[in-house]
C-alpha positions in Angstrom: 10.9 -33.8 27.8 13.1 -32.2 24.6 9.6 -32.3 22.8 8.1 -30.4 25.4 10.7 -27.5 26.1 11.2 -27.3 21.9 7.1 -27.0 22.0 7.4 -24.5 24.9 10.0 -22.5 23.0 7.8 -22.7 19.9 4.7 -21.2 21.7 6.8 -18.4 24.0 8.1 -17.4 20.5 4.8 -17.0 18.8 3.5 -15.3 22.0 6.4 -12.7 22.0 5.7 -12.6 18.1 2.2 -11.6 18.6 3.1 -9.1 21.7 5.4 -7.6 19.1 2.7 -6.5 16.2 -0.1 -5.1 18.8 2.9 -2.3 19.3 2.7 -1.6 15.4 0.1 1.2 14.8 -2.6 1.7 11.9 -4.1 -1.6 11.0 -7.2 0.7 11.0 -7.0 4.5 11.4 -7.8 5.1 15.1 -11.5 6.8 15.9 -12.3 10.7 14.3 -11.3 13.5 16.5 -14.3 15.4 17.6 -14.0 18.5 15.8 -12.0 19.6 12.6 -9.7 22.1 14.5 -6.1 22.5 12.6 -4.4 20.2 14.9 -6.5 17.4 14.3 -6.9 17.9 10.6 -3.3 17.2 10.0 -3.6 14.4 12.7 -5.6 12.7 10.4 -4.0 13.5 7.8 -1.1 11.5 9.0 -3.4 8.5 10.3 -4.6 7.9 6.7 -0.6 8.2 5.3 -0.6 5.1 8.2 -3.1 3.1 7.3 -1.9 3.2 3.9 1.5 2.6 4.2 1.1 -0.1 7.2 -1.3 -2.0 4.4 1.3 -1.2 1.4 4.1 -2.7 3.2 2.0 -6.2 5.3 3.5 -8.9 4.0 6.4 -7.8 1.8 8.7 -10.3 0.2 12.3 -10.1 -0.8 11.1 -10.1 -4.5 8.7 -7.5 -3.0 12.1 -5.3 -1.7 14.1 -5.6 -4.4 11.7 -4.9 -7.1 12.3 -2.0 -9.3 9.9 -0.9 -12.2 13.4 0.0 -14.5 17.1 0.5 -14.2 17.0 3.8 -13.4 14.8 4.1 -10.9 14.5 3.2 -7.0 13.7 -0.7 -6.1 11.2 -0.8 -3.3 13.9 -1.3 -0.2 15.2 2.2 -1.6 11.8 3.7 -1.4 11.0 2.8 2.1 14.3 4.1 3.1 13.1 7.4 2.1 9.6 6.7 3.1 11.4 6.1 7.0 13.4 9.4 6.4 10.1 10.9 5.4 8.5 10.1 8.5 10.8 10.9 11.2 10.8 14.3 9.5 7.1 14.6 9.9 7.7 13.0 13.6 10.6 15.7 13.9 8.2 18.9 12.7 5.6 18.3 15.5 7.9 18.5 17.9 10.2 21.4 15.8 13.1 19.2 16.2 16.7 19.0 14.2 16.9 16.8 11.2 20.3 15.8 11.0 21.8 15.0 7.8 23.1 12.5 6.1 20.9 10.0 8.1 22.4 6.2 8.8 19.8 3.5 9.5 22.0 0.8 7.6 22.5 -1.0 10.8 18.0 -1.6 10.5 16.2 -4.8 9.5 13.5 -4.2 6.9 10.9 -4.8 9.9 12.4 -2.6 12.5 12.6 0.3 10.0 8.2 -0.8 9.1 8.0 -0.7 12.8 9.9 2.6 13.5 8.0 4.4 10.3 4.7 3.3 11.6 5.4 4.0 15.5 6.7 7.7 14.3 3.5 8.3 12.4 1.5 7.8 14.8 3.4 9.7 17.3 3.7 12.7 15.1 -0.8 12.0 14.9 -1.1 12.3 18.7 1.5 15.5 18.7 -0.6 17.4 16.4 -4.4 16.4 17.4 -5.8 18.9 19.8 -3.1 22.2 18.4 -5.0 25.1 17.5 -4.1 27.1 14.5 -2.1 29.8 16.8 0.7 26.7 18.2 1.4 25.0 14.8 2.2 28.5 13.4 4.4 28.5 16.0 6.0 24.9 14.6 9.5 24.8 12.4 10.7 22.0 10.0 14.6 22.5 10.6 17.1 20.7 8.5 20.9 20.7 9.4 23.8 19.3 7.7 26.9 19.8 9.3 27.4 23.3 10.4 24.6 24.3 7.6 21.2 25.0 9.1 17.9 25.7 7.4 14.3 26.3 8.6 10.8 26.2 7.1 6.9 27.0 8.2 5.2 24.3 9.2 3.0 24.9 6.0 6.0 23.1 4.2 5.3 20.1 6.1 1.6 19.4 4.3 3.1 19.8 0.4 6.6 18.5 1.2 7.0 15.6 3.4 3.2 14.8 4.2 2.5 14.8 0.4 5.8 12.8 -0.6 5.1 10.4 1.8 1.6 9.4 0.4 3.0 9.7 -3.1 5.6 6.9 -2.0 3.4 4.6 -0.2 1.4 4.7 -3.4 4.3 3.9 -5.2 4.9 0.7 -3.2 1.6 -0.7 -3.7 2.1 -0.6 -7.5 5.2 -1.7 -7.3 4.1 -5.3 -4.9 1.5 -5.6 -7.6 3.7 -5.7 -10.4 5.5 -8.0 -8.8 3.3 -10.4 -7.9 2.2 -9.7 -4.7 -1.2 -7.2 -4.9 -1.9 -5.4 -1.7 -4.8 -7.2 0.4 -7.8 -6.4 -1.3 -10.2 -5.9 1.8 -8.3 -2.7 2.3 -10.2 0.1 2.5 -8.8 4.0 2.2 -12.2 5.7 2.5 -13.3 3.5 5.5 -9.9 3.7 6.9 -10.5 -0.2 8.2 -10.1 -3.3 6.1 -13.8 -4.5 4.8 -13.8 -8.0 6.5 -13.4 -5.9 10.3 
């Protein structure tokens, strides 16, 4: 009987577990949008920053986390902080909501803060795809730390965060590969699905 409740408890667990990553977006970028109006540009835009970065980060070890290329410089952990902050700006700009700052996400597991990255991509994708030009003109990338507020275009969005973030993401996968752990190689940018799907 202990057997079976402990096998019970092992299978519920793996069911929950699987449950758990259908919720994470971008194992593949989701289908084209029909036409290439603004909205949708940037929407896709942001689907291949989430393919990418949900294949840069699969998988990552704690000698994955804590690797860092030289003293100076960020170890991996650090950069997916910033790639987190990154994207609930991007999340934040498509909806011309505050960024508060400092942020605090010390109290997140390495997974929770994939998962949340990932889930606010993909949000911020389904905000923009259908806008015309006219209602992202209309769009503001506000910053505020305490009583000091700033606000930018939304123009600031494609060269600032959108462009940081791919620059990171890139950053991780050299950084997994130099330390030991290369990103899977049936991944496939161009395609925007991994080769063996």
């Amino acid at each position: 009987m202990q057997r079976f409740a402990v096998l019970c408890f092992v299978l519920l667990s793996v069911g929950i577990n699987a449950q758990t990553d259908m919720t994470i977006p971008y194992a593949e970028i989701p289908p084209a949008p029909a036409d290439y109006r603004a909205g949708n540009v940037i929407a896709r835009m942001i689907d291949g920053l989430g393919y990418r970065y949900y294949w840069a980060t699969e998988g990552l070890r704690a000698e994955d986390l804590n690797y860092r290329p030289s003293e100076d410089s960020r170890t991996s952990a650090e950069t997916l902080d910033h790639l987190y902050g990154l994207s609930l700006t991007i999340v934040n700009g498509a909806k011309s909501e505050v960024n508060l700052r400092p942020l605090d996400w010390s109290g997140m597991s390495w997974e929770e803060k994939r998962t949340a990255t990932l889930q606010n991509l993909k949000q911020a994708s389904d905000l923009m795809r259908g806008r015309k030009r006219k209602a992202i003109s209309k769009l503001q990338i506000i910053f505020q730390r305490g009583e000091r507020k700033s606000e930018f275009p939304y123009w600031n969005m494609l060269n600032g965060p959108l462009a940081d973030a791919i620059y990171h993401t890139g950053q991780i996968v050299a950084y997994r590969r130099a330390s030991g752990n290369p990103l899977d190689s049936t991944v496939n940018v161009f395609r925007g699905k991994n080769n063996s799907q």
